[in-house]
KOLDREN-169995 format. One line per field, with one value per residue: x, z, y of N, C-alpha, C in turn; residue in three letters; residue number from 1. Coordinates in steps of 0.02 Angstrom, whole numbers, plus 50000, padded with zeros to 5 digits. Example, Ala and Ser with C-alpha at 12.3 -4.5 7.8 and 13.67 -1.06 7.14 Angstrom:
! residues 2
neast: c(50660;50642)
nup: c(50390;50354)
nnorth: c(49716;49888)
caeast: c(50615;50684)
caup: c(50390;50357)
canorth: c(49775;49947)
ceast: c(50660;50645)
cup: c(50390;50394)
cnorth: c(49835;50002)
resn: c(ALA;SER)
resi: c(1;2)
This chain:
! residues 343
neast: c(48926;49106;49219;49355;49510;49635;49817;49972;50101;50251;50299;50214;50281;50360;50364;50213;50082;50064;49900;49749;49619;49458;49380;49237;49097;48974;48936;48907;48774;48725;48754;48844;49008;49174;49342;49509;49629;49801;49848;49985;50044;50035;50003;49997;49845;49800;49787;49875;49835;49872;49813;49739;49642;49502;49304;49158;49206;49352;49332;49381;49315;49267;49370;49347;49256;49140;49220;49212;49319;49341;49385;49492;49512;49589;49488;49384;49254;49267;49229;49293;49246;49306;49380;49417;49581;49665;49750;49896;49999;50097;50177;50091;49913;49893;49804;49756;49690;49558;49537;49391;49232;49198;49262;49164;49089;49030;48924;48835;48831;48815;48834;48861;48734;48599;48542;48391;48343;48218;48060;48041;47863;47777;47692;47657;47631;47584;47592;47490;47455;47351;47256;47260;47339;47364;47363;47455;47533;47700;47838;48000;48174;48309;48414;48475;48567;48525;48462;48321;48285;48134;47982;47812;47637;47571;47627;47774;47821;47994;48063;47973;47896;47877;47793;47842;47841;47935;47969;48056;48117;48084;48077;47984;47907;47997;47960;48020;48042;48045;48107;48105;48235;48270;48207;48222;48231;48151;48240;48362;48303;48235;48071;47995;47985;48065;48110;48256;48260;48289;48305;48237;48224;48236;48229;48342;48342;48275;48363;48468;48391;48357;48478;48512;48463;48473;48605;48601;48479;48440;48560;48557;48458;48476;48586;48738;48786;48851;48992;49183;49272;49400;49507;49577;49744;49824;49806;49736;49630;49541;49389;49272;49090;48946;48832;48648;48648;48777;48898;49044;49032;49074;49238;49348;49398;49483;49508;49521;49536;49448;49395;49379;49289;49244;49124;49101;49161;49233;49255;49323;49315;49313;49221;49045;48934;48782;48681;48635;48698;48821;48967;49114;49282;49440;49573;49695;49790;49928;50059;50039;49932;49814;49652;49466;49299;49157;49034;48886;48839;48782;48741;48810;48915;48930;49050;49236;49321;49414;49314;49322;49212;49122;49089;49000;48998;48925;49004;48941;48984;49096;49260;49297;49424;49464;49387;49436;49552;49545;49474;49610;49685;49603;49623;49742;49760;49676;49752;49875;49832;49821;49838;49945;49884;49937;50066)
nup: c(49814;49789;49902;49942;50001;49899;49872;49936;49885;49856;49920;49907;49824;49913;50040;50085;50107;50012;49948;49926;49823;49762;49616;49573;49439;49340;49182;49012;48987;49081;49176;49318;49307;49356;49441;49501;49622;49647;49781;49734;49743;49821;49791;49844;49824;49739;49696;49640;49564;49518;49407;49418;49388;49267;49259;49160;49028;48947;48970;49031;49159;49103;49102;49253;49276;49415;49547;49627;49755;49836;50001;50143;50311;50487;50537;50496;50357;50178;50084;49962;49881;49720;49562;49406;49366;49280;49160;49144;49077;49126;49094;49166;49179;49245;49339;49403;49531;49591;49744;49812;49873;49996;50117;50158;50275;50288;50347;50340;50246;50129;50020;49962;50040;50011;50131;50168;50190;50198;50230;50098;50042;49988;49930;49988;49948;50032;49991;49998;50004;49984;50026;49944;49881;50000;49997;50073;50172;50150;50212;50165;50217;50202;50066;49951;49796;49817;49936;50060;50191;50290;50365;50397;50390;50429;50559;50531;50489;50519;50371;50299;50119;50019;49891;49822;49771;49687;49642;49506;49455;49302;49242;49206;49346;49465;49520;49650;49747;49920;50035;50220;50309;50451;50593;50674;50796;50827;50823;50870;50728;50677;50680;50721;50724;50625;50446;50386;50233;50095;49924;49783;49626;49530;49356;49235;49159;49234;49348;49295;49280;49422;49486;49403;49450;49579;49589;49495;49488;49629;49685;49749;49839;49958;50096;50103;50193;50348;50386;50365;50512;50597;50751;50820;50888;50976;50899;50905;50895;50860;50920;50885;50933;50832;50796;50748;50614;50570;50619;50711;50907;51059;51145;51063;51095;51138;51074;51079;50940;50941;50857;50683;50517;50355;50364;50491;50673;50844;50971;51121;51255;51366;51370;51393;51287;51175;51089;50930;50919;50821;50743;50700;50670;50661;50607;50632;50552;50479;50415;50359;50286;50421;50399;50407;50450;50460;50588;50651;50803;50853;50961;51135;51234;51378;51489;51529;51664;51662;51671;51569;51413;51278;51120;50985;50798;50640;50487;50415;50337;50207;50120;49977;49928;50067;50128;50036;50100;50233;50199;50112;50230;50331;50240;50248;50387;50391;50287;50377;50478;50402;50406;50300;50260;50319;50231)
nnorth: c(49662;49691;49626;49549;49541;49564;49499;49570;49635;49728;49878;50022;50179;50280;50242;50215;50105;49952;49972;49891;49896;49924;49978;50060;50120;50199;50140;50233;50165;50150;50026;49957;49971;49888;49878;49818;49850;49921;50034;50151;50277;50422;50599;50758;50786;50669;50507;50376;50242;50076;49958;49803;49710;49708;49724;49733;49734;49826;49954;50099;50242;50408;50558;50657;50584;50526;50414;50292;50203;50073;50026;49919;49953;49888;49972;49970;49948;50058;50180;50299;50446;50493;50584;50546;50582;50562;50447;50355;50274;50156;50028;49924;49978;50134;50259;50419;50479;50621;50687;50705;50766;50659;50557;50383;50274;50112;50030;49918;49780;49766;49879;50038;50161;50261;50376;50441;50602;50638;50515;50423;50400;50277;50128;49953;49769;49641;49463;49337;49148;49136;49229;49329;49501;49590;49787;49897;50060;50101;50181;50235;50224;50210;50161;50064;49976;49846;49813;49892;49994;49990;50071;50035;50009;49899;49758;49659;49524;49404;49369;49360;49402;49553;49645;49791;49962;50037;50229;50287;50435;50483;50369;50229;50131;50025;49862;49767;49630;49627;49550;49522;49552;49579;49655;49834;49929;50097;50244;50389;50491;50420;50360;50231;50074;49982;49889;49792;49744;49629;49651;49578;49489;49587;49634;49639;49780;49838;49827;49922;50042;50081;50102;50199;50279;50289;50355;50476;50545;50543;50605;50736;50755;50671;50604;50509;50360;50375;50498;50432;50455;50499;50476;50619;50684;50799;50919;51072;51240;51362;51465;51567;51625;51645;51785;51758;51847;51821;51899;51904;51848;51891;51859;51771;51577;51452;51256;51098;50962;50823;50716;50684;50733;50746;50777;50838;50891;50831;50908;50963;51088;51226;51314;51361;51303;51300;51200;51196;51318;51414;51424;51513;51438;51395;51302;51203;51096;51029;51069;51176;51334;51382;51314;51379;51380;51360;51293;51220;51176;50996;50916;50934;50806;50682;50750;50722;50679;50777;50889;50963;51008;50934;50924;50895;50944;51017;51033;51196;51306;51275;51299;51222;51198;51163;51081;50971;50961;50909;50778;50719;50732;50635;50514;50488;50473;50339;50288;50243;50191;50040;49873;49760;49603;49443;49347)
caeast: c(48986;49162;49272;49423;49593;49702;49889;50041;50168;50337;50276;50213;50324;50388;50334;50140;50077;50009;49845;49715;49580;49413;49354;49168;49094;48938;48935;48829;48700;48672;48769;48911;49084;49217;49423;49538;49689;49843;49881;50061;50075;49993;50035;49966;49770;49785;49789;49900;49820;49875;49746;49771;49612;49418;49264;49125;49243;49425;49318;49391;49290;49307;49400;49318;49195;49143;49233;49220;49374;49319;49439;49479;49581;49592;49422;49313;49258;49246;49217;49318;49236;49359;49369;49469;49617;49719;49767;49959;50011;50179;50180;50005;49875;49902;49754;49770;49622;49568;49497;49338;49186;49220;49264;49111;49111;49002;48884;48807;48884;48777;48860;48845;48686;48542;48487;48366;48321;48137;48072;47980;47817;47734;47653;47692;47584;47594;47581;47493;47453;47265;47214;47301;47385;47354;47407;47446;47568;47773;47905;48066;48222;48354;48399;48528;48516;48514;48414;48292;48242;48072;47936;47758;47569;47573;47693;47812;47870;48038;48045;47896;47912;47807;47804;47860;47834;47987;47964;48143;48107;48041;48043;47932;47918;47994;47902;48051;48000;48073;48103;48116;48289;48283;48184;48282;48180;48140;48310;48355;48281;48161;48015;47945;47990;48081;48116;48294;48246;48330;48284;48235;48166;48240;48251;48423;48338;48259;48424;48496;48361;48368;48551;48565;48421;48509;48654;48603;48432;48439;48604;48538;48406;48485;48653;48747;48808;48899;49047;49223;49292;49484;49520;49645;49805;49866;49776;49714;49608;49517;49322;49194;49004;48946;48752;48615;48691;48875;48955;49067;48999;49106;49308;49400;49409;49503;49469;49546;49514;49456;49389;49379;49294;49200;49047;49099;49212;49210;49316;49330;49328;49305;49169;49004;48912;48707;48662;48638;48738;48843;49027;49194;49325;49505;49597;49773;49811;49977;50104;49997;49887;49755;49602;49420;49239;49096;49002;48839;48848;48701;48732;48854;48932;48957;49122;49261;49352;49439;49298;49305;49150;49115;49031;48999;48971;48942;49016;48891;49014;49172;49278;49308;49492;49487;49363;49460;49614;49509;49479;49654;49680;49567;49633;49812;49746;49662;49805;49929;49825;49819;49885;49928;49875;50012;50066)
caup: c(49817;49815;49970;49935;50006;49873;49900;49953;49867;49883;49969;49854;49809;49966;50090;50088;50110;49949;49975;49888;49814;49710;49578;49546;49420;49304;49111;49001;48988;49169;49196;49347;49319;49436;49437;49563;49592;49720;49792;49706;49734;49844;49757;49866;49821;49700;49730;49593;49573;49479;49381;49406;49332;49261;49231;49096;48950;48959;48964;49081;49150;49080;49128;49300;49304;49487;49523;49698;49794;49917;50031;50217;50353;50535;50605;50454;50264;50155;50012;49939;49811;49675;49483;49359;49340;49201;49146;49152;49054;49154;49092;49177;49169;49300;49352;49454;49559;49645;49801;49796;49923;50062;50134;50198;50292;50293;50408;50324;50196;50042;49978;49997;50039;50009;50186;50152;50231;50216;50208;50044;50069;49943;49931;50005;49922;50067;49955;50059;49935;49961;50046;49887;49911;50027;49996;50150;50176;50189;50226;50168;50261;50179;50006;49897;49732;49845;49991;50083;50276;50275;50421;50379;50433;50482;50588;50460;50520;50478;50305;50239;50048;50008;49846;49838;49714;49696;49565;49481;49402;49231;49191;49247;49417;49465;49594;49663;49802;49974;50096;50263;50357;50526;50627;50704;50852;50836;50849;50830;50680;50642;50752;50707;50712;50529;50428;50353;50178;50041;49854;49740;49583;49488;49281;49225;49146;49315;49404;49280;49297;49495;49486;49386;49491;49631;49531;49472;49512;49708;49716;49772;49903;49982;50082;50112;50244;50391;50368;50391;50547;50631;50793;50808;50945;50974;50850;50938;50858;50897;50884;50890;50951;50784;50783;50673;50565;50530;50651;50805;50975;51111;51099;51069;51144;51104;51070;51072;50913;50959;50803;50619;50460;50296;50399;50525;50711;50895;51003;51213;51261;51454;51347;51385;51222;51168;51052;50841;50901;50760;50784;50655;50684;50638;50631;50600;50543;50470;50415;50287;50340;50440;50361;50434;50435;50507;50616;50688;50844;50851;51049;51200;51265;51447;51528;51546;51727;51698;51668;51507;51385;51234;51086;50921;50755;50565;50442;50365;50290;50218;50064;49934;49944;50130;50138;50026;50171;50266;50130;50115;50312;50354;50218;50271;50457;50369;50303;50410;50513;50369;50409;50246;50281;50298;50174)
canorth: c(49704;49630;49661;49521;49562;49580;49474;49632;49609;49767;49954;50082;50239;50332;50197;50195;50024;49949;49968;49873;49954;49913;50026;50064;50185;50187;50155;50262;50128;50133;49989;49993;49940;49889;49858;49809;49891;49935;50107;50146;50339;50486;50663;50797;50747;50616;50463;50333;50158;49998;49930;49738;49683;49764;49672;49763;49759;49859;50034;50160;50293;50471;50614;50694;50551;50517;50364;50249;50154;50037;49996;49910;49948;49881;50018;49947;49965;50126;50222;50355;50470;50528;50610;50535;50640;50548;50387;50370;50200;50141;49967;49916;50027;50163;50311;50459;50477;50668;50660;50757;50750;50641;50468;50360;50215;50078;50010;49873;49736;49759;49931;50111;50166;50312;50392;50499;50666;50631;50448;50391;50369;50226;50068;49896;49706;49572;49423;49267;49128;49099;49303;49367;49540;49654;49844;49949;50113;50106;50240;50200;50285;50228;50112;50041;49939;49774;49822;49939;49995;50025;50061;49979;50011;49833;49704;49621;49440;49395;49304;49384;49427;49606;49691;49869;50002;50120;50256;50282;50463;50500;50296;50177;50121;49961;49826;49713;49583;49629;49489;49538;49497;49616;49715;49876;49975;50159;50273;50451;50529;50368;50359;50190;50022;49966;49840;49781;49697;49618;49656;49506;49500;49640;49603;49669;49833;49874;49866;49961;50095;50085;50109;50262;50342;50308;50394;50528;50590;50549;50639;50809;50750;50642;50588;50417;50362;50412;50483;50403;50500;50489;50524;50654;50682;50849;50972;51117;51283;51431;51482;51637;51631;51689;51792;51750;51876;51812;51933;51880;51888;51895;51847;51697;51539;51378;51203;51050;50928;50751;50679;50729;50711;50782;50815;50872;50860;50819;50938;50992;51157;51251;51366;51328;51318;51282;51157;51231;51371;51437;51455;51516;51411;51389;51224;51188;51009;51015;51144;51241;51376;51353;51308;51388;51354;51373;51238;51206;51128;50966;50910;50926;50754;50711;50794;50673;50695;50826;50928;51000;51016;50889;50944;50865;50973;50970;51102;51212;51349;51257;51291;51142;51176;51153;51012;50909;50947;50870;50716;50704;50694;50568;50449;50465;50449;50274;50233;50264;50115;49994;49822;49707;49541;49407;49311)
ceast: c(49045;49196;49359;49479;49637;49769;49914;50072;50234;50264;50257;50267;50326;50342;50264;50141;50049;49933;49795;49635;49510;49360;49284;49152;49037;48969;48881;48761;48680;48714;48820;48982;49136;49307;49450;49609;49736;49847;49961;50078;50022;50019;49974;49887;49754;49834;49808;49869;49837;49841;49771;49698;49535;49373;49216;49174;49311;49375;49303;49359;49320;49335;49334;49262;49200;49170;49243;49277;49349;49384;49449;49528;49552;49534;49386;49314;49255;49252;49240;49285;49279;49343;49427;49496;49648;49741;49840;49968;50081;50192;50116;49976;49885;49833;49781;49697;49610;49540;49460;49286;49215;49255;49196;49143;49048;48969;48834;48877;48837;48773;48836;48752;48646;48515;48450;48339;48253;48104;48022;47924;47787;47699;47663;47624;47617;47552;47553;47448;47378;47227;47238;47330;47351;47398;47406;47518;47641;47793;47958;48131;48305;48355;48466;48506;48512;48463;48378;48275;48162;48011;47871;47693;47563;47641;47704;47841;47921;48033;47979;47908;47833;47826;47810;47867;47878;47960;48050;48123;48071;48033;47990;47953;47950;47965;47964;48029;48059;48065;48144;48174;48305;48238;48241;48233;48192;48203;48306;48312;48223;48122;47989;48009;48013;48116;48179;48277;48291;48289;48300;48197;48165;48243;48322;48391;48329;48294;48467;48457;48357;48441;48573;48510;48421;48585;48664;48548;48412;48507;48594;48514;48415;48561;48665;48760;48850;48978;49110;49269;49369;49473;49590;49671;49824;49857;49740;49688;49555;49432;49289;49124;49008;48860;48742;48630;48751;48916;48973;49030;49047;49198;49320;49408;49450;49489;49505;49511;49509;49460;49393;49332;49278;49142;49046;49174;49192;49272;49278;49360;49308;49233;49109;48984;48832;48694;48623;48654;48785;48912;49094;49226;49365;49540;49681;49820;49857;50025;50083;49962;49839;49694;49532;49366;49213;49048;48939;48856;48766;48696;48827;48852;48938;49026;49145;49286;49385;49407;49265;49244;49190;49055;49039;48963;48992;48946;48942;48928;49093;49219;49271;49375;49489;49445;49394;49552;49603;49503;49524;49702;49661;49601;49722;49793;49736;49727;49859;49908;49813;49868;49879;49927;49940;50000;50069)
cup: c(49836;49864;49977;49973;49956;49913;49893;49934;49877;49907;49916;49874;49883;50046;50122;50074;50035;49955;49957;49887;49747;49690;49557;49496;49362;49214;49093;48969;49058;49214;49242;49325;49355;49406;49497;49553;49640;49714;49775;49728;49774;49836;49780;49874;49787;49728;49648;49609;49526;49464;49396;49361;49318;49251;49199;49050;48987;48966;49046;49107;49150;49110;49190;49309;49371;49485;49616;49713;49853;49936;50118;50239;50434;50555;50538;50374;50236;50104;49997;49865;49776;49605;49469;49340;49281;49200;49128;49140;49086;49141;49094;49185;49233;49296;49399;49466;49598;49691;49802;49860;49984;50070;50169;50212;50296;50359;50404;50244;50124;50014;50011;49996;50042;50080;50169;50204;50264;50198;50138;50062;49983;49958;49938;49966;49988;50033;49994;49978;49922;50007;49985;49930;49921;50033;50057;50120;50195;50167;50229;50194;50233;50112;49969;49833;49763;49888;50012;50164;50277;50356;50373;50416;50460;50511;50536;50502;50468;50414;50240;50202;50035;49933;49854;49775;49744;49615;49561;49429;49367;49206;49226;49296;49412;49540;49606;49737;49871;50020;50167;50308;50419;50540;50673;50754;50829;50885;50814;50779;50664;50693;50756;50708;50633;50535;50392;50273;50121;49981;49830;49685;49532;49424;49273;49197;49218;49353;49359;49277;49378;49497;49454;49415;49544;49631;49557;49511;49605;49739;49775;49843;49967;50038;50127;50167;50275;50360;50395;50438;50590;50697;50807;50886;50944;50930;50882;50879;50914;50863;50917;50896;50882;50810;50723;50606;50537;50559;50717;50868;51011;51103;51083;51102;51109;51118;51054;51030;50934;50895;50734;50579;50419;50308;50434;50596;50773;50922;51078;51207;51346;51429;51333;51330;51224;51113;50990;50873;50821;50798;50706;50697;50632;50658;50589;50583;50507;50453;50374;50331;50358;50397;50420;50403;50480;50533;50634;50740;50855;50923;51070;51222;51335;51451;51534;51627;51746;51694;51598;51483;51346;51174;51008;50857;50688;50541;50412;50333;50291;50136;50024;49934;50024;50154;50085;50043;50191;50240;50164;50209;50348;50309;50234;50338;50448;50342;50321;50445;50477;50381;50355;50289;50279;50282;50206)
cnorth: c(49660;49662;49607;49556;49521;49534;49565;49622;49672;49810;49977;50124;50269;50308;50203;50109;50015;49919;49943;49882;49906;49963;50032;50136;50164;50194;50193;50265;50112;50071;50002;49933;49950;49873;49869;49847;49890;50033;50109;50203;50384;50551;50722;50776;50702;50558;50407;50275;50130;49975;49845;49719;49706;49688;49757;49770;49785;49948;50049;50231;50358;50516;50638;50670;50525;50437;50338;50214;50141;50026;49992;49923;49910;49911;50019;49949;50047;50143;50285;50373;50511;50537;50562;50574;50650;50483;50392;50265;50205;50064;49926;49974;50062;50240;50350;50472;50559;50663;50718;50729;50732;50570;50452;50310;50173;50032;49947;49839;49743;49816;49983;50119;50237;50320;50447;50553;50684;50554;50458;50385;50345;50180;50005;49855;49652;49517;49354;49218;49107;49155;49322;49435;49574;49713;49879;49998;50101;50158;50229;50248;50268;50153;50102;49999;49868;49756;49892;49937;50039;50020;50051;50002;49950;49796;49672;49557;49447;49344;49314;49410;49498;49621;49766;49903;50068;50172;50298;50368;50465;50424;50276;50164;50054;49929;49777;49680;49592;49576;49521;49514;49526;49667;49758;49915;50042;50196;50335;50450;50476;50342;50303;50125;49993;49910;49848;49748;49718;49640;49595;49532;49546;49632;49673;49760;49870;49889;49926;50033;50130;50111;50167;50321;50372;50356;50457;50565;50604;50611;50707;50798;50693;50610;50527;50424;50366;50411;50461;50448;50473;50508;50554;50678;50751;50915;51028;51199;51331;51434;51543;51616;51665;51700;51769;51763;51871;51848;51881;51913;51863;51879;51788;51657;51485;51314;51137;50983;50835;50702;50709;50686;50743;50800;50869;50877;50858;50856;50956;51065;51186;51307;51306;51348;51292;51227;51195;51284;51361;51469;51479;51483;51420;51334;51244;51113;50988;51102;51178;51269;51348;51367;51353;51370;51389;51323;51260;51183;51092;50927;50917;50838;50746;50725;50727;50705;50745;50874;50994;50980;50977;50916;50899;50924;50974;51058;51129;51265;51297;51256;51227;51125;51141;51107;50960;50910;50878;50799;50688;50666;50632;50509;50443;50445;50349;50231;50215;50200;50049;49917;49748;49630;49501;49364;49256)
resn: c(UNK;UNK;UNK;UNK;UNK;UNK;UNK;UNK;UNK;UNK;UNK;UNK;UNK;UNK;UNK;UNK;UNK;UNK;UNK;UNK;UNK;UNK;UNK;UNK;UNK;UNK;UNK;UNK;UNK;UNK;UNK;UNK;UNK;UNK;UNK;UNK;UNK;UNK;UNK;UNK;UNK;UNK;UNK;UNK;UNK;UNK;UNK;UNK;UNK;UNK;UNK;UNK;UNK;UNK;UNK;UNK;UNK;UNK;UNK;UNK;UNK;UNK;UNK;UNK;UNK;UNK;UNK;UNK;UNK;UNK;UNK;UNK;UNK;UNK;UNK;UNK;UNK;UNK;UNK;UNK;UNK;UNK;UNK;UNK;UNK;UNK;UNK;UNK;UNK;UNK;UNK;UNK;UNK;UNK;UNK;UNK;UNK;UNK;UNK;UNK;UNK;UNK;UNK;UNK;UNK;UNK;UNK;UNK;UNK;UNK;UNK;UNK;UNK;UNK;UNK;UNK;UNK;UNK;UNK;UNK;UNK;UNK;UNK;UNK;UNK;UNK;UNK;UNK;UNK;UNK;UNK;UNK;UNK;UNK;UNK;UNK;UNK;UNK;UNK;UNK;UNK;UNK;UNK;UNK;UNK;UNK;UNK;UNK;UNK;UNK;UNK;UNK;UNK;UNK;UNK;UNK;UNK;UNK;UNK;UNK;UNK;UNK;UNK;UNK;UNK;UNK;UNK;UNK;UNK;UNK;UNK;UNK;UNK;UNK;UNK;UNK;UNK;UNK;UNK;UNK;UNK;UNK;UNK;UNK;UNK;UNK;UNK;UNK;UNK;UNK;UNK;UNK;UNK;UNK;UNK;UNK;UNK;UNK;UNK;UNK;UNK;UNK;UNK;UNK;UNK;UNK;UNK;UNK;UNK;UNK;UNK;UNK;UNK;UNK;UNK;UNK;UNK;UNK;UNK;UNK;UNK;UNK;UNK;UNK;UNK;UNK;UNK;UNK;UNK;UNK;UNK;UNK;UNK;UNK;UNK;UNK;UNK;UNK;UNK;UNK;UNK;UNK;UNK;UNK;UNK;UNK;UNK;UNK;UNK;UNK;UNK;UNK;UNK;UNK;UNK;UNK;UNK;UNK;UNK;UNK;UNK;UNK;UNK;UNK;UNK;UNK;UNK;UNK;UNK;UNK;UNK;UNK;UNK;UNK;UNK;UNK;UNK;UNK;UNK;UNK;UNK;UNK;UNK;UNK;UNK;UNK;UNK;UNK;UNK;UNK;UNK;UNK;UNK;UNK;UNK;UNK;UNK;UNK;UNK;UNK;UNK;UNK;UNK;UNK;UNK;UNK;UNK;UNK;UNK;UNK;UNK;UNK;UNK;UNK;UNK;UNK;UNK;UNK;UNK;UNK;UNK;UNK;UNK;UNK;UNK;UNK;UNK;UNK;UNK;UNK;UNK;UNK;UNK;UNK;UNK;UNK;UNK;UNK;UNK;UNK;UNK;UNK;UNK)
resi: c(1;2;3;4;5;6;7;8;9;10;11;12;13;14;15;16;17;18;19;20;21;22;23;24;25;26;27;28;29;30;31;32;33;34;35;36;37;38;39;40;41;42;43;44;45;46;47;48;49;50;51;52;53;54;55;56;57;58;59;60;61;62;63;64;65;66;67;68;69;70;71;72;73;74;75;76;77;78;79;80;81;82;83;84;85;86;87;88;89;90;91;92;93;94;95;96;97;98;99;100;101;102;103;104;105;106;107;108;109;110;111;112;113;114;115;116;117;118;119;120;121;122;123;124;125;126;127;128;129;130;131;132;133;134;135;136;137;138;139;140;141;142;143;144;145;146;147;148;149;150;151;152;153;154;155;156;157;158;159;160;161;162;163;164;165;166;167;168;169;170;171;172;173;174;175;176;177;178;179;180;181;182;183;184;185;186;187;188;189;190;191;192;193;194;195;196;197;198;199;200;201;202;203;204;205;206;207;208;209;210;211;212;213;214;215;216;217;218;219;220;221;222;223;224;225;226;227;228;229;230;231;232;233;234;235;236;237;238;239;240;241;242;243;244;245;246;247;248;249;250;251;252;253;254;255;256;257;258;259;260;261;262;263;264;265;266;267;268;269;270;271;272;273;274;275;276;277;278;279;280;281;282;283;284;285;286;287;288;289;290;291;292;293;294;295;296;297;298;299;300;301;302;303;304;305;306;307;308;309;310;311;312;313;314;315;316;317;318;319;320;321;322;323;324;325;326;327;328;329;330;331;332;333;334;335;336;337;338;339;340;341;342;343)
């Protein structure tokens, strides 16, 4: 994955920084293609970029095809998922981008990545050159087309090359050779001891079959990683105890927003609350109406000094208009802290 900084050269349109941006998006042979670009224009949810230069050929992806912008600021890397809205020739090639889904952020350097909900369970080959290979049991927890984290029936030394059998769908499986570059200890949600490993070994069809399985057919069952969250100053909203049933229980309380994102948010409140309660809320994050939802809450934080409560929670009822507010929020929050490099 490329991450370059782009030279700055004037401001974009109505003093946004010019922001530099790299384009990902599959062809439909499987293959991915990329272009670099600047931020020129932000128009309510779209997002204007400058094409400066492509690699696969000059082909642009189509109308309302899902389309990636990496891009860094000062609090890390990230990934904006967007449609192609329209191609707008102004001299150099210009795109309007919509902002759809979410922002992620990255947590490793070798691209977005597959966490899955439930791990894989398949088949590892520890290759030694005079036991031949021994098969034993792995559980993979999360994956990209470069690398995998996988837990193991046996201890993995660092450096050790295994074979691994992914099955990609309706094709054939592919076997690429994992080399081990980190052990991680047993955390939240993964109970075991896992392995960081690289992918080697792929033949060009195989990545291009890995790559659109990670695509397409993982989409559903699976989601990336964490998302890219702000913390927010001065935003304040209101929530309801909701029952099992979807009615309100008791009255109104309010809540002071700490953090934000497309998942979810982190807010203080004087109301004690339970952990997967179920709450309506109402937020107000600029001069349009307020947006609502409906949260989970998945734990309580400790109290800072003055007392108040700390809770952390992820949307489970939330429009599409009003989660791609939200979108839109976070990436002005991002780049509101963008600092161009100096020349």
């Amino acid at each position: 994955m490329i991450h370059r900084a782009l030279p700055v050269t004037e401001p974009a349109t109505g003093g946004l920084p010019r922001l530099p941006f790299e384009l990902r998006w599959l062809l439909p042979t499987g293959r991915e293609a990329s272009a670099r670009g600047y931020l020129t224009d932000l128009q309510r949810d779209q997002l204007l970029v400058e094409l400066a230069e492509a690699s696969g050929g000059q082909i642009l992806p189509h109308l309302n095809q899902i389309v990636r912008a990496h891009f860094s600021t000062a609090s890390g890397r990230y990934v904006l998922f967007s449609r192609l809205a329209s191609t707008r020739p102004r001299g150099r090639a210009t795109i309007a981008l919509q902002l759809v889904v979410d922002i992620r952020q990255y947590e490793h350097t070798n691209g977005p990545r597959r966490v899955l909900q439930h791990p894989i369970l398949t088949q590892g080959r520890l290759c030694h050159s005079e036991e031949g290979c021994t098969p034993f049991a792995i559980r993979i927890y999360d994956l990209n087309a470069e690398s995998i984290r996988l837990g193991a029936d046996i201890p993995l030394a660092l450096g050790a090359a295994l074979g691994v059998r992914l099955e990609v769908g309706d094709d054939p499986p592919v076997e690429p050779i994992a080399i081990v570059e980190e052990e991680l200890p047993a955390a939240g949600l993964v109970p075991e001891t896992t392995y960081q490993c690289r992918l080697e070994e792929l033949t060009a069809s195989e990545q291009s079959r890995f790559k659109r399985y990670l695509f397409r057919e993982l989409g559903a069952h699976v989601r990336r990683r964490r998302f890219a969250r702000v913390p927010v100053d001065g935003v304040s909203g209101w929530a309801y105890r909701l029952s099992p049933f979807g009615t309100r229980l008791g009255g109104r309380f309010t809540l002071e927003l700490l953090d934000l994102s497309g998942g979810g948010l982190r807010f203080q409140t004087t109301e004690l609350l339970q952990p997967a309660e179920r709450l309506e809320i109402g937020l107000r994050l600029d001069d349009s109406p307020p947006l609502g939802a409906v949260v989970t809450l998945a734990d309580a934080l400790p109290p800072p000094s003055e007392g108040k409560l700390i809770y952390r929670a992820r949307f489970t009822t939330l429009a599409e208009s009003d989660r791609r507010r939200i979108v839109l929020f976070v990436f002005r929050s991002l780049l509101a802290s963008y600092q161009p490099p100096a020349r």
